[in-house]
RODRENTOR-164299 format. One record per residue: residue number from 1; residue in three letters; x, y, z of N, C-alpha, C in turn. Coordinates in Angstrom, 1 decimal. Example, Ala and Ser with C-alpha at 12.3 -4.5 7.8 and 13.67 -1.06 7.14 Angstrom:
<nodes>
- num / residuo / n.X / n.Y / n.Z / ca.X / ca.Y / ca.Z / c.X / c.Y / c.Z
- 1 / ala / 13.2 / -5.7 / 7.8 / 12.3 / -4.5 / 7.8 / 13.2 / -3.3 / 7.8
- 2 / ser / 12.8 / -2.2 / 7.1 / 13.7 / -1.1 / 7.1 / 12.9 / 0.0 / 7.9
</nodes>
This chain:
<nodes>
- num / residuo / n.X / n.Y / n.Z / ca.X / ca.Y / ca.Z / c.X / c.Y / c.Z
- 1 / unk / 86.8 / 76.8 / 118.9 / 85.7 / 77.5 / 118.5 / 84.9 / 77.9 / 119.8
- 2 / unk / 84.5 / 79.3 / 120.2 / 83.8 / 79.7 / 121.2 / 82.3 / 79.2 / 121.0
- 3 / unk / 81.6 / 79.0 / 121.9 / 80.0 / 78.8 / 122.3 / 79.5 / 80.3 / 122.2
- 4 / unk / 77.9 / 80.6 / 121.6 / 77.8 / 81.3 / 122.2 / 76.5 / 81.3 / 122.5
- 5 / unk / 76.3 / 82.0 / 124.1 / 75.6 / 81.8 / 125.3 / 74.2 / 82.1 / 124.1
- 6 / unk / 73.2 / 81.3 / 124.3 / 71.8 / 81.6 / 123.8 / 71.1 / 82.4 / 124.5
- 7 / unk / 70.1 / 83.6 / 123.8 / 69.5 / 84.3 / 124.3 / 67.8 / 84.2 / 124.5
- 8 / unk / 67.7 / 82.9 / 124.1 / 66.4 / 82.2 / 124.8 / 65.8 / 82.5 / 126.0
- 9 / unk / 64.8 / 82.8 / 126.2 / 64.4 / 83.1 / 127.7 / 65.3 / 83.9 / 128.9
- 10 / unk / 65.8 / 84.8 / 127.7 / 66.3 / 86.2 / 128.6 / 65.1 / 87.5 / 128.7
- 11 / unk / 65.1 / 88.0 / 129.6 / 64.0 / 89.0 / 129.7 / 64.7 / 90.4 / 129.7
- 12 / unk / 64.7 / 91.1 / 128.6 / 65.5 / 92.5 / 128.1 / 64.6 / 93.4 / 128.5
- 13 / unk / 65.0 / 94.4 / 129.0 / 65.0 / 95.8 / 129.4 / 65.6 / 96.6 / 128.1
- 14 / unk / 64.4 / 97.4 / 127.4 / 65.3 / 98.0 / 126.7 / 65.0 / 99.8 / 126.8
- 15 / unk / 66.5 / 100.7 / 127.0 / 66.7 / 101.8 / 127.0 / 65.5 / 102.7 / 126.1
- 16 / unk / 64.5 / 103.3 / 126.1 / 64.2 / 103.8 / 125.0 / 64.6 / 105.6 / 124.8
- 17 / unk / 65.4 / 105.9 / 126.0 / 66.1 / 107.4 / 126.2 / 64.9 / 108.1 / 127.2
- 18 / unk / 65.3 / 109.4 / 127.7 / 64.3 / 110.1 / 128.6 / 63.8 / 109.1 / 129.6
- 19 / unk / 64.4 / 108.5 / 130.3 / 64.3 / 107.3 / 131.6 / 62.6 / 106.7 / 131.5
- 20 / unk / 62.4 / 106.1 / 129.8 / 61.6 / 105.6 / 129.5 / 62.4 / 103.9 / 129.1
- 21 / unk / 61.9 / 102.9 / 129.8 / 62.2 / 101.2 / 129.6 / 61.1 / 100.9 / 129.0
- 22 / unk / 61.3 / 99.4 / 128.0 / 60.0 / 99.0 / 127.4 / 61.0 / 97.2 / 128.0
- 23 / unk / 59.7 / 96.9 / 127.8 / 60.8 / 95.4 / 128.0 / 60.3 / 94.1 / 126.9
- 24 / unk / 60.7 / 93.2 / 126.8 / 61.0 / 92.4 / 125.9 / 61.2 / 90.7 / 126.1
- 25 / unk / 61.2 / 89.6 / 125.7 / 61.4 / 88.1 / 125.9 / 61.7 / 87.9 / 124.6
- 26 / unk / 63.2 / 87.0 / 124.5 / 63.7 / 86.2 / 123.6 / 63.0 / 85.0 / 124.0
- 27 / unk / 62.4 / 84.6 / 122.2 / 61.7 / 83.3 / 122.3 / 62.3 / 82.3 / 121.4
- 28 / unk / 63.4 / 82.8 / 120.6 / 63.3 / 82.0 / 119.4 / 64.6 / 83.0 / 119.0
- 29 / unk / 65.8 / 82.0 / 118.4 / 67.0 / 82.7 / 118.2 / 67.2 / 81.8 / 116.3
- 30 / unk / 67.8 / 83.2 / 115.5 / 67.9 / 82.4 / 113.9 / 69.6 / 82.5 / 114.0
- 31 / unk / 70.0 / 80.9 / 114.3 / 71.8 / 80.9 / 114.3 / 72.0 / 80.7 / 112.3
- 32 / unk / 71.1 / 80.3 / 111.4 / 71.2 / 80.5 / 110.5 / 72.7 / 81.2 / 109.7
- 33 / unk / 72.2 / 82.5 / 110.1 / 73.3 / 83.6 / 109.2 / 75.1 / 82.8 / 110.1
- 34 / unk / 74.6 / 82.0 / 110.9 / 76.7 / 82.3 / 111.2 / 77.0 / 83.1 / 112.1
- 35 / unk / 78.1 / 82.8 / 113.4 / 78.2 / 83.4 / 114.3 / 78.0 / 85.0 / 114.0
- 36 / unk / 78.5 / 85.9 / 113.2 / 78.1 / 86.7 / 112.9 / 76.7 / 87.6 / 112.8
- 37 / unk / 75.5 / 86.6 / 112.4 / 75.0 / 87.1 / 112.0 / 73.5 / 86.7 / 112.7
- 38 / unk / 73.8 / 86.7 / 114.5 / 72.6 / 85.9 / 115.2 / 71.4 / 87.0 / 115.2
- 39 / unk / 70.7 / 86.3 / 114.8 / 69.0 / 87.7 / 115.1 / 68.3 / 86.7 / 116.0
- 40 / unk / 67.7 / 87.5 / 116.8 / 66.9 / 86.9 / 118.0 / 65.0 / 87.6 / 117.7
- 41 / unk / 64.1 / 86.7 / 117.9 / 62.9 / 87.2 / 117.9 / 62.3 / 87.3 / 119.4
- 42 / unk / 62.2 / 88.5 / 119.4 / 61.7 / 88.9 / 120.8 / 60.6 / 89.7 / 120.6
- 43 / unk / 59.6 / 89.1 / 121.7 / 57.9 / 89.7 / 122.2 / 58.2 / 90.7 / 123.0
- 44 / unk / 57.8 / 91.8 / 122.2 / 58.3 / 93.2 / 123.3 / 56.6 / 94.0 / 124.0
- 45 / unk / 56.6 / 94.1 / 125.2 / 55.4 / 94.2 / 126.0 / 54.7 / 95.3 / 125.9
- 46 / unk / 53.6 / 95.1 / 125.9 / 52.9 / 96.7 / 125.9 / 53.0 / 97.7 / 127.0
- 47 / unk / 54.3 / 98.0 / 127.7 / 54.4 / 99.1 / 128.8 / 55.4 / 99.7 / 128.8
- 48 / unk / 55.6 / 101.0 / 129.0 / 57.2 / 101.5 / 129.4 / 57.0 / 102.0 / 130.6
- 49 / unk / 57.9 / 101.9 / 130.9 / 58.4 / 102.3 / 132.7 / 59.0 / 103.2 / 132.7
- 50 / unk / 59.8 / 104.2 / 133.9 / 60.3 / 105.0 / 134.3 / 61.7 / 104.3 / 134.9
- 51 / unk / 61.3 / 102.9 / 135.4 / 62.5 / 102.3 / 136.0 / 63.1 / 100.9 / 135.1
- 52 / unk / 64.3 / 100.7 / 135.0 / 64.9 / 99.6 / 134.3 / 63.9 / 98.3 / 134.7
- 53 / unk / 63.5 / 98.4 / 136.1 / 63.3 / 97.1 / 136.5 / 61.7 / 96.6 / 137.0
- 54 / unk / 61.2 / 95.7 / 136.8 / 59.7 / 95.3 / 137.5 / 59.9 / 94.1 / 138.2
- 55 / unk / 58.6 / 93.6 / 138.5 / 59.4 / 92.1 / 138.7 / 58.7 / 91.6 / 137.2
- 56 / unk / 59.2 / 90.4 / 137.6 / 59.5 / 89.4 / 136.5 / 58.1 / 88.8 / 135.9
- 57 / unk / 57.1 / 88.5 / 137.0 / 55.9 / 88.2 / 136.8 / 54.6 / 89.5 / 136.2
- 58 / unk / 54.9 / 90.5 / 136.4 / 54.4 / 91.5 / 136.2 / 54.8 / 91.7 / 134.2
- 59 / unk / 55.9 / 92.0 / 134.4 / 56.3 / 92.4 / 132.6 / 55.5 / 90.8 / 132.2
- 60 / unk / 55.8 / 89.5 / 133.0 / 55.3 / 88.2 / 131.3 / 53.8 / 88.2 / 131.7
- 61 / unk / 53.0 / 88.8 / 132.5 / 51.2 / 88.6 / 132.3 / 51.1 / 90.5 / 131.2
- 62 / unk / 52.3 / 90.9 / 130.7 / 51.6 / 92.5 / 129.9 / 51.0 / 91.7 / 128.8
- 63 / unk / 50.2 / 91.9 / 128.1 / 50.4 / 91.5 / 126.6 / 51.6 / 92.4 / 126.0
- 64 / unk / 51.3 / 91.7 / 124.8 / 52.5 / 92.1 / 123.9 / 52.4 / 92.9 / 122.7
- 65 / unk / 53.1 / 94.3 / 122.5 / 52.8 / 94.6 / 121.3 / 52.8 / 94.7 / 120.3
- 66 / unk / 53.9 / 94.2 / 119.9 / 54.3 / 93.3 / 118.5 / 55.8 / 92.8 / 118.8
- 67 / unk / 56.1 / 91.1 / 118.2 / 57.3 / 90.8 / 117.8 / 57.9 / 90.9 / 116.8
- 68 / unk / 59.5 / 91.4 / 117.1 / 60.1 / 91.8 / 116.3 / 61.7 / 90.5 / 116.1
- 69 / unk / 62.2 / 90.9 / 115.0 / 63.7 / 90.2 / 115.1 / 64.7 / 91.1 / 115.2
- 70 / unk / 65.6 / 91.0 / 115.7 / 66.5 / 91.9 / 116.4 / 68.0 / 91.4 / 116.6
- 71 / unk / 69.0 / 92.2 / 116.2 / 70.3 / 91.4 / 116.9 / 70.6 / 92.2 / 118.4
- 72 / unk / 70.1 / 91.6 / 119.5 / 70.4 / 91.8 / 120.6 / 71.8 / 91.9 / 120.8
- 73 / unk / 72.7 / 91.3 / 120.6 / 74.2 / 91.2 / 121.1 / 75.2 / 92.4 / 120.4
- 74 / unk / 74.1 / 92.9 / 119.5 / 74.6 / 94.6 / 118.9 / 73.2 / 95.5 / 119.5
- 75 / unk / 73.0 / 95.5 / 120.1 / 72.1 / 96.6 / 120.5 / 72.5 / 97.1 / 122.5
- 76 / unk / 73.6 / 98.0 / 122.4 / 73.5 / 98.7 / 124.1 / 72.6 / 98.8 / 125.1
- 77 / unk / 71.7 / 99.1 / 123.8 / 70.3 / 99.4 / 125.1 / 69.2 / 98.4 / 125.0
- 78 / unk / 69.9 / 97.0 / 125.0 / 69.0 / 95.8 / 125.8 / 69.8 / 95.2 / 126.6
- 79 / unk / 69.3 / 95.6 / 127.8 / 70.2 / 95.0 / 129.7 / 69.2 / 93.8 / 129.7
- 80 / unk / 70.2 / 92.5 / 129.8 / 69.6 / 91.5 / 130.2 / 69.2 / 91.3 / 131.8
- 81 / unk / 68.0 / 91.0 / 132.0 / 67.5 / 91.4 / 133.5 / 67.1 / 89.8 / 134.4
- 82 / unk / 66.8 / 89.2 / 133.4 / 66.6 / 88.2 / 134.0 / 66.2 / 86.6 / 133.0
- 83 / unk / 66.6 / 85.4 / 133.8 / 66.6 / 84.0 / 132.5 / 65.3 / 83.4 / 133.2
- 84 / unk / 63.8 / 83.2 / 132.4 / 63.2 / 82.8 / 132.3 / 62.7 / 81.4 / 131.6
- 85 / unk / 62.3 / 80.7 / 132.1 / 61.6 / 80.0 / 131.2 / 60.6 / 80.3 / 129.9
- 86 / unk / 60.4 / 79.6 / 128.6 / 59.7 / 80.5 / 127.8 / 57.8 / 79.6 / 128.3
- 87 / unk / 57.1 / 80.6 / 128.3 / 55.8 / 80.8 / 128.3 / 55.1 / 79.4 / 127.3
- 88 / unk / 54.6 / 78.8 / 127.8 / 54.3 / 77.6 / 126.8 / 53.3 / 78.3 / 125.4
- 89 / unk / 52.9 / 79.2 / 125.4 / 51.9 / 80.3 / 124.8 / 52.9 / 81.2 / 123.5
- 90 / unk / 54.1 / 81.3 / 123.9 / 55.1 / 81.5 / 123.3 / 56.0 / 80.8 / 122.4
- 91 / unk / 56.1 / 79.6 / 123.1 / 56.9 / 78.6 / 122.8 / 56.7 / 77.9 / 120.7
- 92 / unk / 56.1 / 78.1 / 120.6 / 55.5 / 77.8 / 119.0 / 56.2 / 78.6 / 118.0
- 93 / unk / 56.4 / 77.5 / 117.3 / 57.6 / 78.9 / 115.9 / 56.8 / 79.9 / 115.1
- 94 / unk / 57.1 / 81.1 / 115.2 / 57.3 / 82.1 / 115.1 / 56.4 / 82.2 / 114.0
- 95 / unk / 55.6 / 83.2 / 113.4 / 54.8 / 83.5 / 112.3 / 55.1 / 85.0 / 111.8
- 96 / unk / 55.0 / 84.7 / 110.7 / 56.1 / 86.7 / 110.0 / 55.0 / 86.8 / 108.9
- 97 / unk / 55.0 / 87.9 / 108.2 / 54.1 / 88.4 / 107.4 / 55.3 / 88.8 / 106.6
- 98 / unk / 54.9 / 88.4 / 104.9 / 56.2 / 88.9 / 104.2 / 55.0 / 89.3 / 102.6
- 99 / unk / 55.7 / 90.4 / 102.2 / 55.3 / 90.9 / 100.6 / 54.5 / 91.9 / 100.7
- 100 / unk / 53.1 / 92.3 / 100.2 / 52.3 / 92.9 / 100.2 / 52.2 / 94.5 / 99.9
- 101 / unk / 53.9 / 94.4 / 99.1 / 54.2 / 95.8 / 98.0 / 53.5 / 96.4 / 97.2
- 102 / unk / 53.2 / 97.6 / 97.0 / 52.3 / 97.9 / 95.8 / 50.5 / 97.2 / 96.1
- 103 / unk / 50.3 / 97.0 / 97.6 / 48.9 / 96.0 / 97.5 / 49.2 / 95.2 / 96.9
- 104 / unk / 50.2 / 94.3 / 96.8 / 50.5 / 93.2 / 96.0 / 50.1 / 91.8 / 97.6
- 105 / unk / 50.5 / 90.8 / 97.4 / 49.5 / 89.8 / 98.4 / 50.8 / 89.9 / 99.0
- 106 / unk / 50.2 / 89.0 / 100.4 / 50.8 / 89.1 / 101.2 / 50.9 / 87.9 / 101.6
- 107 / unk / 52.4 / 87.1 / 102.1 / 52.3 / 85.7 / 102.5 / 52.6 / 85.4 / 104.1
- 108 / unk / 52.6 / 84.1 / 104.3 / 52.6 / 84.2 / 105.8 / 54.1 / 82.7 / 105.9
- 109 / unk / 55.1 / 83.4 / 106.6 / 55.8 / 82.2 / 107.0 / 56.1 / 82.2 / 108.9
- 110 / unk / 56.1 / 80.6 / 108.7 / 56.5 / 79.6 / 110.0 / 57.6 / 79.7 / 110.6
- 111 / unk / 58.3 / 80.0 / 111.4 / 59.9 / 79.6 / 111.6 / 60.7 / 80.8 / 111.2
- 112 / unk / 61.8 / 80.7 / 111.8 / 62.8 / 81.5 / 111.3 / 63.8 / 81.1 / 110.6
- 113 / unk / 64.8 / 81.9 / 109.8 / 65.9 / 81.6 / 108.7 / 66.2 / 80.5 / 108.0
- 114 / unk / 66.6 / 79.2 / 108.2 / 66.4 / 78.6 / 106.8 / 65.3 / 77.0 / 107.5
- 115 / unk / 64.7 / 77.2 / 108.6 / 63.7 / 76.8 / 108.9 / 62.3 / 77.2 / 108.8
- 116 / unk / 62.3 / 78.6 / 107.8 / 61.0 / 79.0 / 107.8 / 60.4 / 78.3 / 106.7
- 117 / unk / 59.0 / 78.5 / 106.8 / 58.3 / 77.7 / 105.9 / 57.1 / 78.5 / 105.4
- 118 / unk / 57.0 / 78.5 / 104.2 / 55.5 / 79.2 / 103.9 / 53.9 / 78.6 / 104.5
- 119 / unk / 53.5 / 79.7 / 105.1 / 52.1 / 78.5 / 105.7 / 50.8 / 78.0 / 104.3
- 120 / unk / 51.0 / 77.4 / 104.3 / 50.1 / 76.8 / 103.3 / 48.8 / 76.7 / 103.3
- 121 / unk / 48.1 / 76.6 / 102.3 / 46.5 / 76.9 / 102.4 / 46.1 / 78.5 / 102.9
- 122 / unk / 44.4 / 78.4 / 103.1 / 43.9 / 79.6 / 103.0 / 44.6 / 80.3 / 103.9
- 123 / unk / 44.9 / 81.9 / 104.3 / 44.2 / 82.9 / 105.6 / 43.9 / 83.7 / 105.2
- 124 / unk / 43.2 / 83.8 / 106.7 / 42.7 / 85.3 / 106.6 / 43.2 / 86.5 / 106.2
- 125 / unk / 42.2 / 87.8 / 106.1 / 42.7 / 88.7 / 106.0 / 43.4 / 89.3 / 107.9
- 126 / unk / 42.3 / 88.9 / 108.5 / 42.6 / 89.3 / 110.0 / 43.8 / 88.5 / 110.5
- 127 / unk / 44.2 / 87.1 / 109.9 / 45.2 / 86.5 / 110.7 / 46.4 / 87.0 / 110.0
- 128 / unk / 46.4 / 87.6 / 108.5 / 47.6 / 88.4 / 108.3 / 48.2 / 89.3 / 108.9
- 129 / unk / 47.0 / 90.6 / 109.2 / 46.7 / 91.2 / 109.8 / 47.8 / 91.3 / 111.3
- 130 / unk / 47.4 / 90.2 / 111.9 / 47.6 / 90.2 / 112.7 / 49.3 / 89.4 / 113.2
- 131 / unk / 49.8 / 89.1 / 112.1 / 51.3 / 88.8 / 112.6 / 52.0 / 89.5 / 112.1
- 132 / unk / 52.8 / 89.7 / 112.7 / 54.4 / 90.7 / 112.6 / 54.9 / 90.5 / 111.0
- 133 / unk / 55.5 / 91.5 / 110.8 / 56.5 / 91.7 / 109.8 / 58.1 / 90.7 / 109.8
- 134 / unk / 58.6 / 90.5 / 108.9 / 59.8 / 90.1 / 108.7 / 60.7 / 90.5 / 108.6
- 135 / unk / 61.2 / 91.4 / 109.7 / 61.9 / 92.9 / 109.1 / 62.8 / 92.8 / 110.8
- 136 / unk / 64.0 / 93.1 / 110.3 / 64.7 / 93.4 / 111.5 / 65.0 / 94.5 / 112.0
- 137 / unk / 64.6 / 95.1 / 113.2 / 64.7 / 95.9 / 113.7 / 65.5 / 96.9 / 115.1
- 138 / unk / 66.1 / 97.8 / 114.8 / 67.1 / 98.1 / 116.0 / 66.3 / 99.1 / 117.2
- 139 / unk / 67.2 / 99.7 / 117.8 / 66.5 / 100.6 / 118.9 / 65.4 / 101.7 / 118.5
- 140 / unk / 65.7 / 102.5 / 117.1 / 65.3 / 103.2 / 116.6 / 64.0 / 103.1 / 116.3
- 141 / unk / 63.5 / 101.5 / 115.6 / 62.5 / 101.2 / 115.0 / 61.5 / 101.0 / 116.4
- 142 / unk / 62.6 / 100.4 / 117.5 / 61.6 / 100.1 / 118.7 / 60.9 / 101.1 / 119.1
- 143 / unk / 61.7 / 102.2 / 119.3 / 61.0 / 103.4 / 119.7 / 60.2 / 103.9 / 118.9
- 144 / unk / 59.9 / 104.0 / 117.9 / 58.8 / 104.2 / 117.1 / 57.5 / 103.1 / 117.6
- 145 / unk / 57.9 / 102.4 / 117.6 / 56.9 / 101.3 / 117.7 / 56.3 / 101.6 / 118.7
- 146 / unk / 57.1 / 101.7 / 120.0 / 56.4 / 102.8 / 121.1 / 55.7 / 103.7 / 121.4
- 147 / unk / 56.3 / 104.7 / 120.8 / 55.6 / 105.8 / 120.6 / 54.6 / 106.1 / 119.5
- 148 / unk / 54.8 / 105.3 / 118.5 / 52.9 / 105.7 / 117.8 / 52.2 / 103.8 / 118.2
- 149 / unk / 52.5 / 103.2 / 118.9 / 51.8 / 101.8 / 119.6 / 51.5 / 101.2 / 118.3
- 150 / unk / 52.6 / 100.8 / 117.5 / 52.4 / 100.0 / 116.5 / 52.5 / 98.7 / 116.5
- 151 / unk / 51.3 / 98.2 / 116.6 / 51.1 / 96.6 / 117.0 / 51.1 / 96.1 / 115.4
- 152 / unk / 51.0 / 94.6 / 115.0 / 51.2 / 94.2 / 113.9 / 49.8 / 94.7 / 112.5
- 153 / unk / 48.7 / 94.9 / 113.3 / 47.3 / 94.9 / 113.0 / 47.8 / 96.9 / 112.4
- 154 / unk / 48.0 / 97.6 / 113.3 / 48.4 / 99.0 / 112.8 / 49.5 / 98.6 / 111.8
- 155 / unk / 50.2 / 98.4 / 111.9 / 51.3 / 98.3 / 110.6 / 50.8 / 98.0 / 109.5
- 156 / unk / 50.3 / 97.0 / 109.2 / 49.6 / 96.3 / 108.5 / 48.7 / 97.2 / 107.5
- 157 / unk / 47.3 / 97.7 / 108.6 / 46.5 / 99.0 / 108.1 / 47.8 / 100.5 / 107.6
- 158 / unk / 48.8 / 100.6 / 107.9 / 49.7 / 101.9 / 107.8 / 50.1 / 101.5 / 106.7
- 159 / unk / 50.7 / 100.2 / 106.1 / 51.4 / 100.0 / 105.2 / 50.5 / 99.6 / 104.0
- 160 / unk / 49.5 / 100.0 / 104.3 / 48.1 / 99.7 / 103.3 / 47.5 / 100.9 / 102.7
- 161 / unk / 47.5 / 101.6 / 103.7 / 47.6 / 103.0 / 102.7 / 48.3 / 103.7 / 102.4
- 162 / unk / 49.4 / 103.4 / 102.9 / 50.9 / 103.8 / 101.7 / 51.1 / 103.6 / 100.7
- 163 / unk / 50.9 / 101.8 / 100.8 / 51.0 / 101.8 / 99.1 / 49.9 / 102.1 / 98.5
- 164 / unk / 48.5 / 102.3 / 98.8 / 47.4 / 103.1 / 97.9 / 47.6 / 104.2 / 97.5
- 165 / unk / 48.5 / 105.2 / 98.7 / 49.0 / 106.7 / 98.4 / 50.3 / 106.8 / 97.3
- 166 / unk / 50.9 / 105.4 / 97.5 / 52.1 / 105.5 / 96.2 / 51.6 / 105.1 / 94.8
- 167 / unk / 50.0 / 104.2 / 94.8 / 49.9 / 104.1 / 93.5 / 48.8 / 105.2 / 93.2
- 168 / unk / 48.5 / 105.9 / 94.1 / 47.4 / 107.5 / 93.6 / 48.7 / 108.5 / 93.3
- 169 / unk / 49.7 / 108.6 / 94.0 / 50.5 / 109.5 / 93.4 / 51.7 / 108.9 / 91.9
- 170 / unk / 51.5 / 107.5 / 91.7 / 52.0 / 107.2 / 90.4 / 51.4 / 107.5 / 89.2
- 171 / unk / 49.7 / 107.3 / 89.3 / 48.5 / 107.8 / 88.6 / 48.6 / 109.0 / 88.3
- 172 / unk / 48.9 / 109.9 / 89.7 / 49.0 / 111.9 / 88.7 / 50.5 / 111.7 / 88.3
</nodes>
């Protein structure tokens, strides 16, 4: 049975086309699904470059614009650049925002794949708000994310008046 290498504190460079790089840190990997089926959650940074490369110190003080889960080991255009330690600030399991269809509620889970956990008790509307989606995402979605700077807080507010617009247009 092969090992396979963890993508923990790799620092990704990812292609976004037009010699535009955005970059990225694996913090947290879901071996859950089965060799097959590894998704990695990575903090992808608020900058794109012109060049694949920065230094190393420079991309982990960006903030971050939203994390995503991703299968890295299917995706071409993330060049692994460099193995970091993870950020103690980082290091804490993971927080996802799930439901909130139709303005229907919205819950908040801990952890990833069959370690996640519902967070219990009150939150906020802001702390919803403010953590990522549960949604896996490829190059495609990255680049979007880029290019209209959709942090967890904009998604959130985007996907809020969508579904107001799907239940005004279920009404006519």
């Amino acid at each position: 049975m092969s090992q396979v290498a963890s993508s923990i504190g790799g620092l990704y460079a990812f292609d976004l086309g037009n010699s535009r790089f955005a970059f990225g840190l694996c913090t947290h990997e879901d071996l859950s699904g089965g060799p097959n089926a590894i998704r990695q959650f990575v903090r992808l940074f608020d900058k794109i470059t012109p060049k694949p490369l920065a230094t190393i110190d420079s991309i982990l003080a960006l903030p971050v614009l939203n994390s995503v889960l991703m299968p890295l080991d299917d995706m071409p255009e993330a060049r692994l650049i460099a193995r970091v330690p993870v950020p103690a600030h980082f290091a804490a399991a993971p927080r996802f925002r799930m439901g909130g269809g139709g303005l229907g509620p919205y819950w908040l889970v801990e952890g990833i794949g069959i370690e996640a956990e519902f967070v219990e008790g009150p939150v906020t509307e802001a702390e919803v708000a403010a953590t990522p989606d549960i949604v896996d995402y490829g190059i495609a979605e990255i680049r979007q994310l880029y290019e209209f700077r959709l942090t967890p807080q904009r998604l959130f507010e985007l996907n809020a008046r969508l579904d107001a617009l799907d239940q005004m247009m279920d009404a006519l």
